[in-house]
VEXGUNU-875657 format. One record per residue (C-alpha): residue in three letters; x, y, z. Coordinates in steps of 0.1 Angstrom, whole numbers, padded with zeros to 4 digits, always signed. Layout:
// VEXGUNU-875657
ALAXYZ
...
//
This chain:
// VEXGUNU-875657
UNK+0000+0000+0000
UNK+0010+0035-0001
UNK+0031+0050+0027
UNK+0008+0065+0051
UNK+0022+0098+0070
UNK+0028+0093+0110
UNK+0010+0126+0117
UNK-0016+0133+0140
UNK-0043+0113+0119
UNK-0019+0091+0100
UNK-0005+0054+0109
UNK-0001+0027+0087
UNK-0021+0007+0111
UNK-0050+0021+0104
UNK-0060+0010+0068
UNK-0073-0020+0062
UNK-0066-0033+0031
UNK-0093-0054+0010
UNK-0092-0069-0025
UNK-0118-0047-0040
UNK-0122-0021-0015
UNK-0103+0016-0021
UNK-0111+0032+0014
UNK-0114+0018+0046
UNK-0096+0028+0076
UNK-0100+0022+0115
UNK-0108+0051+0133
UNK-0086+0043+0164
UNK-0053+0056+0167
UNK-0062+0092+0172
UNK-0050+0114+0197
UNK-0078+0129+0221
UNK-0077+0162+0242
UNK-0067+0156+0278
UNK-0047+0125+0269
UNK-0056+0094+0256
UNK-0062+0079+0220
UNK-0095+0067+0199
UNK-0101+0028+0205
UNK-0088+0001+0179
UNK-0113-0017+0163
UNK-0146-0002+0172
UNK-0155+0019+0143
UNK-0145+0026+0106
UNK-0148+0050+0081
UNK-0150+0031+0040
UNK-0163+0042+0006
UNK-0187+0016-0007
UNK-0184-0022+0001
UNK-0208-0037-0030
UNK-0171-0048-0047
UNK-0162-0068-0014
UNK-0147-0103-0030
UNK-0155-0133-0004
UNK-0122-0133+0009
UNK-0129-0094+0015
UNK-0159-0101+0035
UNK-0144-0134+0052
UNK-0117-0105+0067
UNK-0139-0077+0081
UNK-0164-0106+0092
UNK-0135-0126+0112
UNK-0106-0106+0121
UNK-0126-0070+0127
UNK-0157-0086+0136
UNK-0177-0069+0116
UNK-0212-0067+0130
UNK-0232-0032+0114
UNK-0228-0015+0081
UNK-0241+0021+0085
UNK-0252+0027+0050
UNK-0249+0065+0045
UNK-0261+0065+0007
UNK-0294+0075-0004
UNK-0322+0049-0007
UNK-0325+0053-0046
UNK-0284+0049-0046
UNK-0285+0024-0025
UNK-0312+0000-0040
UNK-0295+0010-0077
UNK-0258-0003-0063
UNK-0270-0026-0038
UNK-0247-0043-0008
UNK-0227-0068-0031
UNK-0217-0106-0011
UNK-0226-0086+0026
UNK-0263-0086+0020
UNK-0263-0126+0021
UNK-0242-0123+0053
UNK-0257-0118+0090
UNK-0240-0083+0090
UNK-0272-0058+0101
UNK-0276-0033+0073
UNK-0287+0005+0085
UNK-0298+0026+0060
UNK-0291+0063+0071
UNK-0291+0083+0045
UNK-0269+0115+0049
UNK-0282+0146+0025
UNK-0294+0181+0025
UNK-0325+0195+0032
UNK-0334+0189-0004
UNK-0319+0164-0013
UNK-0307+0154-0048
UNK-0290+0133-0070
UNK-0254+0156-0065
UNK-0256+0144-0030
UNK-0241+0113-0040
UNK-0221+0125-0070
UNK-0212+0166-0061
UNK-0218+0189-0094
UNK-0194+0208-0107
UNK-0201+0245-0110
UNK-0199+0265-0140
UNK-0205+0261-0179
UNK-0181+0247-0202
UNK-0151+0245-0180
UNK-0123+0218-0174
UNK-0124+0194-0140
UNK-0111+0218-0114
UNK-0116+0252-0125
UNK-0133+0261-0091
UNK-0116+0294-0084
UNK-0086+0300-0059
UNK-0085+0273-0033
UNK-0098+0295-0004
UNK-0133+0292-0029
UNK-0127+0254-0031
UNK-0127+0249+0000
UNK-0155+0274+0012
UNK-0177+0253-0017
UNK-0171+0221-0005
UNK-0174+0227+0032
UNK-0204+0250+0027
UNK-0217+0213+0010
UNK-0209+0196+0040
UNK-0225+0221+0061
UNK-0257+0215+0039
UNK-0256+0178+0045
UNK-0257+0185+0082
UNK-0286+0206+0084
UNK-0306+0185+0063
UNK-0292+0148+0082
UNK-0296+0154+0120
UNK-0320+0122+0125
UNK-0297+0101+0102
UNK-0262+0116+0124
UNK-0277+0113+0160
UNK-0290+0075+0148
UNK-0255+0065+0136
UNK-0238+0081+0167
UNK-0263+0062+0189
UNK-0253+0030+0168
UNK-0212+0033+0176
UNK-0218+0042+0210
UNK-0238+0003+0213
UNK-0210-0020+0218
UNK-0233-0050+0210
UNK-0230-0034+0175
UNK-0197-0036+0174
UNK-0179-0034+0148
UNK-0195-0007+0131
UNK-0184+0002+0093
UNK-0197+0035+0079
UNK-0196+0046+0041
UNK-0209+0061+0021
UNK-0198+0061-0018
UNK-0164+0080-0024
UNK-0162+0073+0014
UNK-0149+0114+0020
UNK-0177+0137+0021
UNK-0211+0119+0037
UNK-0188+0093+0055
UNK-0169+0127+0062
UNK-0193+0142+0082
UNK-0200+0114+0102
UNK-0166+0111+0111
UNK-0160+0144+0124
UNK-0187+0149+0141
UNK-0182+0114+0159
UNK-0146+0125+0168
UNK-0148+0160+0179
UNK-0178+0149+0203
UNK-0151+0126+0219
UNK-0124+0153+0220
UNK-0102+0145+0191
UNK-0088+0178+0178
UNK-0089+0194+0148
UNK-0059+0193+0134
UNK-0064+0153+0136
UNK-0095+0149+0122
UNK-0085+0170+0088
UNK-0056+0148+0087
UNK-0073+0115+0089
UNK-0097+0133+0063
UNK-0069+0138+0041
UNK-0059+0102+0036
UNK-0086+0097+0011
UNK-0060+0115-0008
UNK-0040+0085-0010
UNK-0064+0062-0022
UNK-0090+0089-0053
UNK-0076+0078-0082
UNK-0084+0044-0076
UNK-0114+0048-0063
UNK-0129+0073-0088
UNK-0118+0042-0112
UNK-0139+0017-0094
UNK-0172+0043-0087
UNK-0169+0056-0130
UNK-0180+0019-0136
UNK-0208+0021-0113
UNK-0245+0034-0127
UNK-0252+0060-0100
UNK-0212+0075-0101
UNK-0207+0084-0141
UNK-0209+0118-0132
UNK-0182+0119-0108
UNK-0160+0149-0115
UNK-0127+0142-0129
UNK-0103+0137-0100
UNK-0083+0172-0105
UNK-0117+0186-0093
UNK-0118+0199-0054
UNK-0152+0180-0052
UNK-0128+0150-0053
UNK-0099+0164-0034
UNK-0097+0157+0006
UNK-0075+0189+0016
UNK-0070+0192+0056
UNK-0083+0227+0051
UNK-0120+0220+0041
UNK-0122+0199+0070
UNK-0105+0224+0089
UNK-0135+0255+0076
UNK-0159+0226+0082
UNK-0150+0219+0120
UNK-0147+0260+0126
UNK-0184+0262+0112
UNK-0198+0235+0136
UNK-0180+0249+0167
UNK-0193+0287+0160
UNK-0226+0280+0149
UNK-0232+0251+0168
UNK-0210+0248+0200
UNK-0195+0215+0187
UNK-0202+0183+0177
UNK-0213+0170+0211
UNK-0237+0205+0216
UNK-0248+0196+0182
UNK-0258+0158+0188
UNK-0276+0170+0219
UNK-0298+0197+0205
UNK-0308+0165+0182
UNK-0320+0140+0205
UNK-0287+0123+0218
UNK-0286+0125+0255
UNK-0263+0131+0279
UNK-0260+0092+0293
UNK-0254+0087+0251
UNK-0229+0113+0245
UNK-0211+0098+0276
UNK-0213+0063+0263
UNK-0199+0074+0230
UNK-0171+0089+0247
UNK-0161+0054+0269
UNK-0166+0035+0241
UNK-0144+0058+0216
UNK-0115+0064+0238
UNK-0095+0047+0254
UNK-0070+0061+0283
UNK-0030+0068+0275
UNK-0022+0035+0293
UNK-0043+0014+0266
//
């Protein structure tokens, strides 16, 4: 695989690498505020699983113990692209779908803005990345009973483990993952790095998804809509804590309660002598 950095949201540990699977890494590892580090084996993040060979499911079933698949796509999406070789397993399936108020079909495949321009003629990159993280802000509003229902889900451990995707697994599966870490006190300059490792892995998945019915659209991968730059995240993660206090202040005003939010926390992280 390629190398992966040793920053705060990097660790070669982390991916876990399946035959027909681009994106799919652990969300334990990270540092949390106060001391301490995000639990091994409890959650992870993935683009979308339908391509999992036998042998692929055989792993996440056996050595991570896979138990729940948080579907993040849209039901249309999701019935068009199905669950591939997991649907015939006893994996529980949640559907969840994660899209704006209104949703449509660029929810699952972002459009590119403008007329007659090439792949990532977006403007200067401070535009890019106001764009895509006023997107991701526009996924939140419009999925707070899809977000408080997966959080409720990863704070279960008889769920565990829980896999999360979406399709590209970066902007849906995105959002879900930072909220779910800076409710538990990872910072921010962790969470925009471990959202930057999707980096790594774009061209091939924008190979695998341009094969797929629901994903011919997909902008070219020069485009920011594909790009996974620490600053969106970072714009993103501002946003949430001045308009909404934080992911945890955010999940409350939503329906999680406090005994939840608490749960979430002793099942996410795990003290600096684990």
């Amino acid at each position: 695989m390629e190398a992966t950095h040793d920053g705060p949201g990097g660790g070669a540990a982390r991916w876990v690498e399946l035959a027909e699977v681009d994106n799919i890494r652990d969300l334990g590892g990270l540092p949390v505020l106060g001391g301490g580090r995000t639990r091994h084996g409890v959650v992870f993040r993935a683009s979308t699983l339908q391509d999992a060979t036998a042998g692929d499911v055989e792993l996440l079933l056996g050595r991570y113990r896979l138990r729940t698949v948080v579907d993040l796509r849209g039901p249309d999406e999701a019935a068009r692209e199905g669950h591939g070789l997991l649907a015939d397993t006893a994996v529980r399936r949640v559907s969840l779908p994660v899209r704006r108020v209104q949703a449509l079909v660029t929810d699952a495949v972002p459009a590119v803005r403008g007329e007659g321009g090439e792949a990532g003629e977006a403007g200067d990159a401070g535009e890019a990345a106001d764009d895509t993280a006023g997107f991701y802000e526009g996924l939140l509003d419009g999925s707070g009973a899809s977000l408080v229902d997966a959080a409720r889900i990863v704070a279960d451990t008889e769920q565990h483990a829980v896999v999360f995707h979406c399709a590209v697994g970066k902007d849906r599966t995105g959002v879900l993952a930072a909220l779910l870490l800076d409710a538990v006190g990872v910072p921010a300059d962790a969470i925009a790095a471990d959202y930057a490792l999707t980096a790594q892995r774009v061209v091939r998945i924008r190979e695998r998804l341009a094969r797929l019915p629901s994903y011919r659209d997909l902008p070219a991968v020069e485009h920011h809509y594909m790009a996974s730059k620490p600053q969106v995240m970072h714009h993103f993660l501002d946003t949430l804590r001045t308009r909404h206090g934080g992911a945890g202040r955010w999940l409350r005003e939503r329906g999680l309660t406090g005994a939840e939010l608490g749960r979430l926390k002793d099942v996410l992280v795990a003290g600096p002598e684990s």
